[in-house]
C-alpha positions as CSV (number, residue, x, y, z in Angstrom):
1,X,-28.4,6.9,20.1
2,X,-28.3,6.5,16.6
3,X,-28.4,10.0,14.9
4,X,-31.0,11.3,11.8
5,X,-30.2,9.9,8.6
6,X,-29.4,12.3,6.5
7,X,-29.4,12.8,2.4
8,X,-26.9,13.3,-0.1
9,X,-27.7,16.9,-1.8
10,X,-26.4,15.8,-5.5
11,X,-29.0,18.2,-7.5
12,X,-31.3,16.7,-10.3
13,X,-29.7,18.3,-13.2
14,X,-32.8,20.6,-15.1
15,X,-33.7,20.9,-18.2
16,X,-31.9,24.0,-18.7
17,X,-29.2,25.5,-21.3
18,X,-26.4,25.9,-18.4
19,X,-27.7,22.5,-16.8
20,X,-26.9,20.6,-20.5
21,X,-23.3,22.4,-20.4
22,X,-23.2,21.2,-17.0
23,X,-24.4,17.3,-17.9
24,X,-22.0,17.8,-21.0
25,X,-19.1,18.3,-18.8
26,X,-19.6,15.2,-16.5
27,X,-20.0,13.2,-19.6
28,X,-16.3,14.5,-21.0
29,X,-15.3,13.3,-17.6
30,X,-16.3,10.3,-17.6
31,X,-16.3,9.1,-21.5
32,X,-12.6,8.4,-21.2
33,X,-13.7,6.0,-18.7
34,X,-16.2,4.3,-20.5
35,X,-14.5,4.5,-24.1
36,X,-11.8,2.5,-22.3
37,X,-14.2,-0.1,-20.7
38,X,-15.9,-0.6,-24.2
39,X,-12.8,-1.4,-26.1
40,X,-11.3,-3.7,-22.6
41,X,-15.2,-5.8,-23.1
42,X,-15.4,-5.2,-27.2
43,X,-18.4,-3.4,-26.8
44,X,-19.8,-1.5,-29.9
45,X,-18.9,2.5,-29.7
46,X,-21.0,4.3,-31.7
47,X,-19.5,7.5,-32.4
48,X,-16.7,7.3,-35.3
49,X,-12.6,7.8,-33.9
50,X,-12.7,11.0,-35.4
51,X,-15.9,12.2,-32.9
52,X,-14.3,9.8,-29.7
53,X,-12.3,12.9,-28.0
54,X,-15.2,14.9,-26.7
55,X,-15.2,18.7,-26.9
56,X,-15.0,21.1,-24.4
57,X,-17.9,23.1,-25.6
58,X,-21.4,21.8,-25.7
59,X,-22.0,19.6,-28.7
60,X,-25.9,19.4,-29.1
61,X,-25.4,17.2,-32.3
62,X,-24.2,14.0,-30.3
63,X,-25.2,15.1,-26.6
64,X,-28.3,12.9,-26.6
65,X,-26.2,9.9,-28.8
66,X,-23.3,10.2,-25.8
67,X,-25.8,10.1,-22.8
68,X,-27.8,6.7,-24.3
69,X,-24.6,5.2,-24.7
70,X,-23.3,6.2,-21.1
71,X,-26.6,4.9,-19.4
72,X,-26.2,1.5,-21.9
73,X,-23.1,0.6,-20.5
74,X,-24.1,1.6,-17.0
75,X,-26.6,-1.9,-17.5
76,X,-23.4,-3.7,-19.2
77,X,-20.6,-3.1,-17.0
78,X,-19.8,-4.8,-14.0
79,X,-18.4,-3.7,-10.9
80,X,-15.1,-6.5,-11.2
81,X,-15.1,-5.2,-14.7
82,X,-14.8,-1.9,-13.8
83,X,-11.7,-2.2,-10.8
84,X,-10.1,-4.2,-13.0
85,X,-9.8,-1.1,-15.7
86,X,-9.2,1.1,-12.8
87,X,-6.5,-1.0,-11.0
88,X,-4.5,-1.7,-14.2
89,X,-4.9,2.0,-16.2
90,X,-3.7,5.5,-15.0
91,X,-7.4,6.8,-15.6
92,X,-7.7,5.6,-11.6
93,X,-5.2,8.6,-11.2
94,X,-7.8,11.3,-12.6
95,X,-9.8,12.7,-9.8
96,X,-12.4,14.6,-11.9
97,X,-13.3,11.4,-13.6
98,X,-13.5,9.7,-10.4
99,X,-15.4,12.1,-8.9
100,X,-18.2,12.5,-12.3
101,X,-18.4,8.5,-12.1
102,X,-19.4,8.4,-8.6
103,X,-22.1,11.4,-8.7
104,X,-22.8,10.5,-11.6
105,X,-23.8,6.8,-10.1
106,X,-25.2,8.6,-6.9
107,X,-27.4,10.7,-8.9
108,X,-29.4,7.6,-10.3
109,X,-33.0,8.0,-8.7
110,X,-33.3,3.8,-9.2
111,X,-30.1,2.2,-7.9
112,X,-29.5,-1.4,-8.1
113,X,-27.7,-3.4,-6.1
114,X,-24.8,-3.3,-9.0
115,X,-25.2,0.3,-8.8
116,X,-24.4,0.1,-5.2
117,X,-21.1,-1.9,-5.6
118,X,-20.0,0.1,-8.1
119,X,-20.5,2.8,-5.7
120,X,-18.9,0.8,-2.8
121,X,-15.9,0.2,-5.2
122,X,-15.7,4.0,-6.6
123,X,-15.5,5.6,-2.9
124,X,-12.4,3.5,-2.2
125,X,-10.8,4.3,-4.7
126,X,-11.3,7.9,-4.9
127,X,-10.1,8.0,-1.0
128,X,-7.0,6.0,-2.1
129,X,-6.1,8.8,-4.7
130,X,-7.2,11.7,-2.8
131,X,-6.3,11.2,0.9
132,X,-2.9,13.2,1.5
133,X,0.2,11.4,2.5
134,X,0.2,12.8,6.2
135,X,-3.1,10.7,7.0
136,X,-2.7,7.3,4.6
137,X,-0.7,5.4,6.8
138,X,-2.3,5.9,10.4
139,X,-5.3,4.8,11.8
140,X,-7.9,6.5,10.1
141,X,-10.9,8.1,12.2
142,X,-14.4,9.4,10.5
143,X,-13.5,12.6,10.2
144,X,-11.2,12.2,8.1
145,X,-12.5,10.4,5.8
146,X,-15.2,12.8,5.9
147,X,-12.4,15.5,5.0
148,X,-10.9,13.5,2.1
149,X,-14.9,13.1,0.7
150,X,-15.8,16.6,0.6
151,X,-15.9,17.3,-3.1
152,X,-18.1,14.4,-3.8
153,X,-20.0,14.0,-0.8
154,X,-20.1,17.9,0.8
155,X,-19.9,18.4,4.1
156,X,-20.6,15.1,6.4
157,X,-21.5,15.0,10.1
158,X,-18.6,12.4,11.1
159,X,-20.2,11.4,13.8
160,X,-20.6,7.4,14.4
161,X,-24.2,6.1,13.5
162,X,-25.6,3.1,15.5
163,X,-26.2,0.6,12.5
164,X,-22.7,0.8,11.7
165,X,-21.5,-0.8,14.6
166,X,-20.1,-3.8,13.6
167,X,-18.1,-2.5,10.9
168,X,-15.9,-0.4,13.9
169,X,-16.4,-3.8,15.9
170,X,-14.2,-5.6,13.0
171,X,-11.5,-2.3,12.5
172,X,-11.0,-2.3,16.0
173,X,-10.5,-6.5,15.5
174,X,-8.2,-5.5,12.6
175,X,-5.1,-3.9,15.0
176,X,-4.7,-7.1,16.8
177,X,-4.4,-9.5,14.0
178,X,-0.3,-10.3,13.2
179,X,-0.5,-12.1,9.8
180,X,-2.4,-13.9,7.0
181,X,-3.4,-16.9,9.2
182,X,-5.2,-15.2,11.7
183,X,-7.6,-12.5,9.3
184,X,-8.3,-15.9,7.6
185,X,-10.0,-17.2,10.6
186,X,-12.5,-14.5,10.4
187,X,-15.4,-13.6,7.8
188,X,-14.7,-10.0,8.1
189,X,-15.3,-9.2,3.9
190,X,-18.6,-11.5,3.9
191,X,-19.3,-9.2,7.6
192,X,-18.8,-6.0,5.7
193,X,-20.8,-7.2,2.9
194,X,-24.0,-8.3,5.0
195,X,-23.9,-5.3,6.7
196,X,-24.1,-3.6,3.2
197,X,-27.1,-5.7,2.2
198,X,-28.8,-5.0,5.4
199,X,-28.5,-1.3,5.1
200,X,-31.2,-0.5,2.0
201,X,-31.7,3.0,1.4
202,X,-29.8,3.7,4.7
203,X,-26.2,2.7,2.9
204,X,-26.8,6.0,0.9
205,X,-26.4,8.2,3.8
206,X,-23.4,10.4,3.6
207,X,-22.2,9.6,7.3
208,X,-23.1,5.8,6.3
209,X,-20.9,5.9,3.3
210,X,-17.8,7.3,5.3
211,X,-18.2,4.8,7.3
212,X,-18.4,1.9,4.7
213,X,-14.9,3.5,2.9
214,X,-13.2,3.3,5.9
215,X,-14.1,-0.2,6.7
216,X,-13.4,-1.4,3.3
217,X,-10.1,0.8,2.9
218,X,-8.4,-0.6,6.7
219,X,-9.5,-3.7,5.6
220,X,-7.5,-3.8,2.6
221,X,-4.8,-2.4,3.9
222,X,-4.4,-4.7,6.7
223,X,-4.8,-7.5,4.0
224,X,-2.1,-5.9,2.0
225,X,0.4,-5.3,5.2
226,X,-0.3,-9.0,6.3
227,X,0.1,-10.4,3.1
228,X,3.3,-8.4,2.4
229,X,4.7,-9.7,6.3
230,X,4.9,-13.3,4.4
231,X,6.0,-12.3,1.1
232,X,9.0,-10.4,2.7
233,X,9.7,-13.8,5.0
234,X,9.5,-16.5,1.9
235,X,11.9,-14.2,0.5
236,X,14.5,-14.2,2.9
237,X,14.1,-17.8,3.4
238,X,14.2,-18.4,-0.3
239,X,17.9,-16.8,-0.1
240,X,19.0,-18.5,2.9
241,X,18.1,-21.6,0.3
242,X,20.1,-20.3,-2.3
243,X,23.1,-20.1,0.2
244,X,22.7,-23.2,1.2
245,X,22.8,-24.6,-2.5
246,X,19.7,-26.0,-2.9
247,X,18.0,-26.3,-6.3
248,X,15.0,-28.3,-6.3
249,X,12.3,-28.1,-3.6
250,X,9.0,-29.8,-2.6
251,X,5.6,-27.5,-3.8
252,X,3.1,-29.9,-3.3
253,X,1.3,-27.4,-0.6
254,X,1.4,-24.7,-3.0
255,X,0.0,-27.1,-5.6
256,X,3.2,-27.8,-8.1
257,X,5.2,-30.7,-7.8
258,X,7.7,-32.5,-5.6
259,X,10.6,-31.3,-7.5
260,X,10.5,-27.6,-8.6
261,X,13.6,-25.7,-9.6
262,X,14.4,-23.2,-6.5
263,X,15.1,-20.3,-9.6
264,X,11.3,-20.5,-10.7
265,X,9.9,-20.4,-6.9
266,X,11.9,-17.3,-6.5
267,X,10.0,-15.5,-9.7
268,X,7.0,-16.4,-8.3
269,X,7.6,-15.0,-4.7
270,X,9.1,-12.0,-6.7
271,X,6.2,-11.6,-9.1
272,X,3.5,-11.8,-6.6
273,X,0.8,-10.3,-7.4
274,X,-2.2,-8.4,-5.4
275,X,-5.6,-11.2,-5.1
276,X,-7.7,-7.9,-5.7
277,X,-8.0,-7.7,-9.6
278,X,-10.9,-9.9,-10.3
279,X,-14.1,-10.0,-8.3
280,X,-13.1,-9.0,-4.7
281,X,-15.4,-12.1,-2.7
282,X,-14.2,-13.4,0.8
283,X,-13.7,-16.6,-1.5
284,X,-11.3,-15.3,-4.0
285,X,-9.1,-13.5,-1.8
286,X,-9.2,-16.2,0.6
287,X,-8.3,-18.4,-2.0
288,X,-4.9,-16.5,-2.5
289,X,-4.0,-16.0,0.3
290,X,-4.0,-20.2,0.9
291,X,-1.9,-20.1,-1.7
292,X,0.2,-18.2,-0.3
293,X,0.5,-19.7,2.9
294,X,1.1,-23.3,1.0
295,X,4.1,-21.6,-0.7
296,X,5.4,-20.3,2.8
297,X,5.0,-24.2,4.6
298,X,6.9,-25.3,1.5
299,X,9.7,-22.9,1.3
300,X,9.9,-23.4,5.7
301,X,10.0,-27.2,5.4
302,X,13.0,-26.9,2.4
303,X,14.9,-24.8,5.1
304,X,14.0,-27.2,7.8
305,X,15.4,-29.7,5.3
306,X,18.3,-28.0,4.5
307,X,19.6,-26.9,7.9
308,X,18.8,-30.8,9.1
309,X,21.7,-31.8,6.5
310,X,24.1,-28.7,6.5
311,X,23.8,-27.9,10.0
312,X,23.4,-24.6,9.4
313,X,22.6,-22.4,6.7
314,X,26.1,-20.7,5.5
315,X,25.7,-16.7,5.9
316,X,24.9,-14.6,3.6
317,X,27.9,-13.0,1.3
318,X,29.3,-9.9,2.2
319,X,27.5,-8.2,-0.5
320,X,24.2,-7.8,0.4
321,X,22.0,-9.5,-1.6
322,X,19.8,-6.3,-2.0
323,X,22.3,-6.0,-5.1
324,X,20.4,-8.4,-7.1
325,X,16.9,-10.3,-7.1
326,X,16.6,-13.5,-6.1
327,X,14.5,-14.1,-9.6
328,X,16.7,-13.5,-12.9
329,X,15.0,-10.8,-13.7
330,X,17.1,-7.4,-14.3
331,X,15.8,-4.2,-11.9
332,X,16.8,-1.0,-12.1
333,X,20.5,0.0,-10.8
334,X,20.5,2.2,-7.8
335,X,23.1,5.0,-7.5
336,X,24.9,7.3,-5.0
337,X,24.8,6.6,-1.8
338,X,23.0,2.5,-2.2
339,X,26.2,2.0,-4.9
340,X,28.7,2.9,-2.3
341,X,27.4,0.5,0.5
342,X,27.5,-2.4,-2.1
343,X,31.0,-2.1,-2.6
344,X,32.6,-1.0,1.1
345,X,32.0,-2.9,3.9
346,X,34.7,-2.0,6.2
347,X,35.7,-3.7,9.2
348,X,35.3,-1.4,11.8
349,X,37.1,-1.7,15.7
350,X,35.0,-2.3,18.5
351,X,34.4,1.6,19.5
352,X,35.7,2.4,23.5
353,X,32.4,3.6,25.5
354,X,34.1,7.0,26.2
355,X,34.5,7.6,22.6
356,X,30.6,6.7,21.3
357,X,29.4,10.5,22.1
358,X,31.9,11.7,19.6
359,X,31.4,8.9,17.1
360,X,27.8,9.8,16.9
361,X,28.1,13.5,16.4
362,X,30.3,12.4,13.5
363,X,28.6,10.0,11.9
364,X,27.3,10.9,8.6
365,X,24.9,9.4,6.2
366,X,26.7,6.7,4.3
367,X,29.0,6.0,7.0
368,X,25.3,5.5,9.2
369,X,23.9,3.6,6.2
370,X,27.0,0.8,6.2
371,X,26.9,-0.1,10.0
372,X,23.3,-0.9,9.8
373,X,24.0,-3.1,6.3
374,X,26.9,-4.8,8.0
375,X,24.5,-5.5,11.2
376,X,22.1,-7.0,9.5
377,X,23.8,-8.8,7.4
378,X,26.1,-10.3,10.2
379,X,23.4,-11.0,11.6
380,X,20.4,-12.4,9.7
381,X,16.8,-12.1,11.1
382,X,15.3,-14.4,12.4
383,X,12.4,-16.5,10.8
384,X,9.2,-15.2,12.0
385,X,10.6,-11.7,13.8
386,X,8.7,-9.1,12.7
387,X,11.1,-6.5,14.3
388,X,14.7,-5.9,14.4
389,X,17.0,-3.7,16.3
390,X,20.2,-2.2,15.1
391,X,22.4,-0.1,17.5
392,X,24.3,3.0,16.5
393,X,27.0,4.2,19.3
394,X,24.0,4.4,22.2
395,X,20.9,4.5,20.1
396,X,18.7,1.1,19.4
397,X,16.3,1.4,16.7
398,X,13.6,-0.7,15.7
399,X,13.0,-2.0,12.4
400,X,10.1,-3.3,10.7
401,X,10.5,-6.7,8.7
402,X,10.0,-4.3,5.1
403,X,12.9,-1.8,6.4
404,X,15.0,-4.7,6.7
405,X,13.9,-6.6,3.4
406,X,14.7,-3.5,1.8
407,X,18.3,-3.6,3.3
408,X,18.9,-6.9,2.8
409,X,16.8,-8.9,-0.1
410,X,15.8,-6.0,-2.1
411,X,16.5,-3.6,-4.7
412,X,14.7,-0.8,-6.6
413,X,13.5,2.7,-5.9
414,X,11.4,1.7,-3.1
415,X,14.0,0.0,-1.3
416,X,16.3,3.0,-1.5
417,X,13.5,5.1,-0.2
418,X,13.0,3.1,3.1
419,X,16.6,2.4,3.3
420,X,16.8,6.4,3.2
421,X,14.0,6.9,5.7
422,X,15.5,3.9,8.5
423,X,19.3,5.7,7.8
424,X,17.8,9.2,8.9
425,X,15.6,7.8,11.9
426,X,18.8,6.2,13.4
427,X,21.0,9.9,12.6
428,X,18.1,11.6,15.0
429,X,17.6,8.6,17.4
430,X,21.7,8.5,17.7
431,X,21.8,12.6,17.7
432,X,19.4,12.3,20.5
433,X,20.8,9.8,22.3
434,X,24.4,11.3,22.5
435,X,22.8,14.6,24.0
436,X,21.2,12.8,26.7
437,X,24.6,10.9,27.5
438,X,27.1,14.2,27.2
439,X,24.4,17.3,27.4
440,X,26.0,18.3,23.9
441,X,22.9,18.7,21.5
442,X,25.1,20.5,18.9
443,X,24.6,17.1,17.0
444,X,21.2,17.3,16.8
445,X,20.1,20.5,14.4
446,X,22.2,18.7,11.6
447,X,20.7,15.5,11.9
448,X,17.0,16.7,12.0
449,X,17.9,18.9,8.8
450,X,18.9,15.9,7.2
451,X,15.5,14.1,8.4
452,X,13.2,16.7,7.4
453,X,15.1,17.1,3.4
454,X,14.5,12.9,3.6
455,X,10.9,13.5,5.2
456,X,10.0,15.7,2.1
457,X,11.4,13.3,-0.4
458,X,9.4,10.0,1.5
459,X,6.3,12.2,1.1
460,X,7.1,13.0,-2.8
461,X,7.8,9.1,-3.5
462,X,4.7,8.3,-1.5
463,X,2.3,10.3,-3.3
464,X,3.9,8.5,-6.4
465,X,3.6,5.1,-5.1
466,X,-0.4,6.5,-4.2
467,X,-1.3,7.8,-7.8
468,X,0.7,4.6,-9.2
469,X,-1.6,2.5,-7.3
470,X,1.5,0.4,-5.5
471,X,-0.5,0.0,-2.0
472,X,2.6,-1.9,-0.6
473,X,4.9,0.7,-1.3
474,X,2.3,3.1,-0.3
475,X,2.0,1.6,3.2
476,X,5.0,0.5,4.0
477,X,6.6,3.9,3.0
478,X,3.7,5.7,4.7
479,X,5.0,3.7,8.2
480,X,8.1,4.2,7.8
481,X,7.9,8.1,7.0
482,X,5.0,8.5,9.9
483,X,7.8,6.9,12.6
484,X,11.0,9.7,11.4
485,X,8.7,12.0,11.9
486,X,7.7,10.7,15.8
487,X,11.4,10.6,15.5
488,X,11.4,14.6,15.2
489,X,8.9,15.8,16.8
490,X,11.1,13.6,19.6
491,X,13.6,15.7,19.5
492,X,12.3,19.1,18.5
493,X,11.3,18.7,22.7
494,X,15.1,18.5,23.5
């Protein structure tokens, strides 16, 4: 049975001293906001430079000039306006101003359907910036959304209502799609949207609202994780191309021409940017993502093409190529432990069953860090695998196709960060492993002291990655964190 509707209790400000401080307040919140939006449209500000940075204290000269032109470019701005600002500034990072928008939006007694996207949008967002690193990357219930909302919505029952049914129809859709072709297939933003229309009033209600940002937040981030699955394989295969000494390649799906220079397709797989900055429609995503998917049958057909004359593809070098992009462009050099892998690559004997016990309760964290680099690189990945295993003295361990990007085509902090958070997975798995085989567990307390020190690091870079708006990093280091810590609750049980 569907359960009461209930109502949002966002007070009517009065017409009181304390309520004017109170209105005052909001308005400093959110006038960054808007001062921003007016300059991005050139839209007339009419207060002077000299008056722009509000103050604290109630100003009753220009409190009625502020609040005209607040509700003014409420009727001006649009909602693809206003996530572009957001998505490209660090005022998306302020949750006061986030939160004063949206009430401030909620508030309205007259909302219009503009109003309600705006609202839609604002949520989101909010719940992006807010939502602690511990619950971004599983799959997110209700309640805690619910949780997350508190300060703008107050206390929510979580509890499922029965018009919202087909949004959990399409997230429960969602976890078995396995890449871009697939979601395409389905009209799951124009479902979300019709939904939204059909709602009324009804959308408004607080349990109705969690329900809508979840929808739309697992929606995106499924987009984003699919998307990213074919990035990260048009990047390997791009290398495998530059191996193989190729320099021109056929486009035509992507829409260039028959004869594009290999250097420039690899900037544009590298520069790749999220289809969520201008009006967020089914079409325009959609759009992208074709794109997309033309540049990834172009880039397989060159490799088809290429392994048809050669053969084979040679192998990568023995230095990874997660030294240097595949683009010209310069990224930032990463020190310490990534340095020392670049550069020693040791042959290393085949290791005597008797002895692996002993090797993994020595192993350490570069030395664990350069048998998975020369794995991988000995042997590439397969097109098309989304998973692949490395295996440390008895231990196997599963990586995702990111963990191994970021070993073997990337570079930059985020790379570093998975490539700590795969190195310290494998020292427990290994530790574990070894106790099992020998009943010698003295292996394990160092190896889970080095995972938790990594564990608190992965969640410091995530919340980075979070307030910097980077949802790939976001997710992908949110995955790879949530699986070290399986890892140790694994074998805190030992």
């Amino acid at each position: 049975m569907n359960k009461t509707m209930t109502t949002l209790n966002i007070p009517v400000p009065r017409r009181s001293e304390s309520s004017r401080q109170e209105q005052w307040q909001e308005a400093c919140s959110v006038f960054p906001i808007y001062l921003a939006l007016a300059k991005q449209l050139e839209i007339e500000i009419p207060l002077t430079p000299a008056k722009r940075n509000l103050p604290e204290k109630l100003d009753l000269e220009i409190f009625g000039q502020v609040h005209e032109w607040l509700d003014s470019m409420d009727q001006r701005v649009m909602v693809h306006q206003l996530r572009h600002l957001l998505q490209m500034t660090a005022l998306n990072a302020s949750e006061t101003g986030l939160r004063a928008l949206i009430q401030r939006h909620l508030r309205k007694p007259d909302k219009s359907n503009v109003d309600r996207d705006k609202i839609d949008f604002l949520l989101v967002q909010y719940f992006a910036l807010c939502a602690p690193a511990k619950i971004y990357h599983k799959q997110i219930e209700l309640g805690d959304v619910a949780q997350v909302m508190q300060p703008v919505l107050g206390d929510v029952d979580p509890g499922p209502l029965a018009w919202c049914a087909p949004l959990e129809q399409m997230i429960e859709a969602l976890r078995g799609l396995r890449g871009l072709r697939e979601i395409l297939k389905t009209n799951f933003i124009e479902q979300g949207r019709n939904v939204k229309e059909r709602a009324g009033g009804m959308f408004y209600d607080p349990a109705a609202l969690v329900a809508f940002i979840r929808f739309n937040f697992l929606l995106r981030r499924t987009l984003i994780e699919l998307m990213h699955a074919d990035l990260i394989a048009i990047r390997a295969e791009l290398g495998q191309l530059q191996s193989a000494g190729v320099r021109i390649i056929d486009c035509h799906h992507f829409g260039l021409s028959a004869t594009e220079p290999l250097t420039e397709i690899c900037a544009i797989a590298e520069e790749w940017k999220q289809p969520f900055q201008k009006a967020y429609t089914e079409s325009s995503v959609s759009q992208a993502f074709e794109k997309l998917l033309g540049l990834r049958t172009d880039v397989e057909q060159a490799l088809e093409k290429a392994l048809g004359k050669s053969g084979e593809v040679s192998p990568p070098p023995a230095v990874p190529q997660g030294a240097k992009p595949l683009s010209t462009a310069t990224k930032p050099t990463v020190e310490s432990t990534t340095s020392s892998v670049h550069t020693k690559v040791p042959e290393r004997p085949a290791t005597p069953p008797a002895a692996a016990p002993e090797t993994v309760a020595l192993l350490d964290f570069e030395n664990c860090m350069e048998q998975i680099w020369e794995q991988l690189i000995a042997t590439p990945p397969s097109r098309g695998r989304s998973m692949t295993t490395v295996k440390i003295g008895r231990a196997r361990i599963l990586l995702s196709s990111w963990e191994v990007t970021a070993f073997v085509t990337e570079d930059g902090p985020s790379a570093e960060d998975l490539r700590r958070a795969v190195v310290a997975r494998v020292l427990v798995t290994a530790a574990m492993e070894s106790a099992k085989e020998t009943g010698n567990a003295t292996s394990i307390d160092g190896a889970m002291n080095t995972a938790r020190v990594e564990v608190t690091r992965l969640q410091e870079r995530l919340d980075v990655a979070k307030k910097a708006k980077d949802t790939e990093s976001a997710v992908n280091l949110g995955i790879s964190t949530k699986r070290l810590l399986s890892v140790l609750d694994e074998a805190g049980k030992l």
